[in-house]
Phi, psi and omega in degrees: 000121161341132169221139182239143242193129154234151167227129194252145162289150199213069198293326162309341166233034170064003190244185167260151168236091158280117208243103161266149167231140159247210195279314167328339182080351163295139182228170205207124145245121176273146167243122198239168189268164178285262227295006198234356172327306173305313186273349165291325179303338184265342175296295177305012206218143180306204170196074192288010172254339176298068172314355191249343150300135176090015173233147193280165163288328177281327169306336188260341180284278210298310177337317182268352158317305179301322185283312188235340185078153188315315169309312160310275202335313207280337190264336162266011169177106181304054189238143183294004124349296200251006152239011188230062207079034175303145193212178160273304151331311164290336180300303214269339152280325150299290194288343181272010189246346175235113179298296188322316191300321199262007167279309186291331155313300218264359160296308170309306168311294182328286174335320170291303190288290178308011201034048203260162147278207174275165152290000000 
């Protein structure tokens, strides 16, 4: 079912008003802050140079899993996740918590798809 979205200025408090109606005649208001506009805006919209848009963290673990096996991996990035009982869960519970790890993850990931190496 269709839902039609207006969005109004609400200047007095610096926000958005967005009013959805859906087919039911039920309406919803969000208020979004002026500064989070980019990121709904980015959300909605592709992003063709981001190879990593539209891809999960877990799409990018067991992928690289699949590519190298835990052992490669864990030897291409030293972290106990990926060398100690290693899993897909626990990794992803790590990496959504450490930044630097999930960076060095999804730099490797670049790398398989461009076949290039890592940095």
């Amino acid at each position: 079912m269709p839902i039609d979205a207006r969005c109004y200025n609400v200047p007095q408090y610096n926000r958005q008003a967005i009013l959805m109606k859906n087919g039911t005649n039920e309406h919803a208001a969000i208020f979004i802050l002026e500064r989070d506009k980019d990121k709904i805006h980015s959300m909605n919209h592709p992003q063709p140079n981001n190879p990593l848009h539209g891809i999960t963290l877990e799409q990018v673990v067991t992928r690289l899993v699949e590519h190298y096996g835990w052992s490669e991996l864990g030897d291409r990035i030293d972290i106990r996740c990926f060398t100690q009982d290693p899993s897909i869960k626990s990794s992803l519970k790590f990496l959504r918590r450490t930044p630097w790890a999930r960076k060095k993850v999804e730099d490797l990931y670049i790398a398989i798809l461009s076949d290039s190496p890592p940095r």
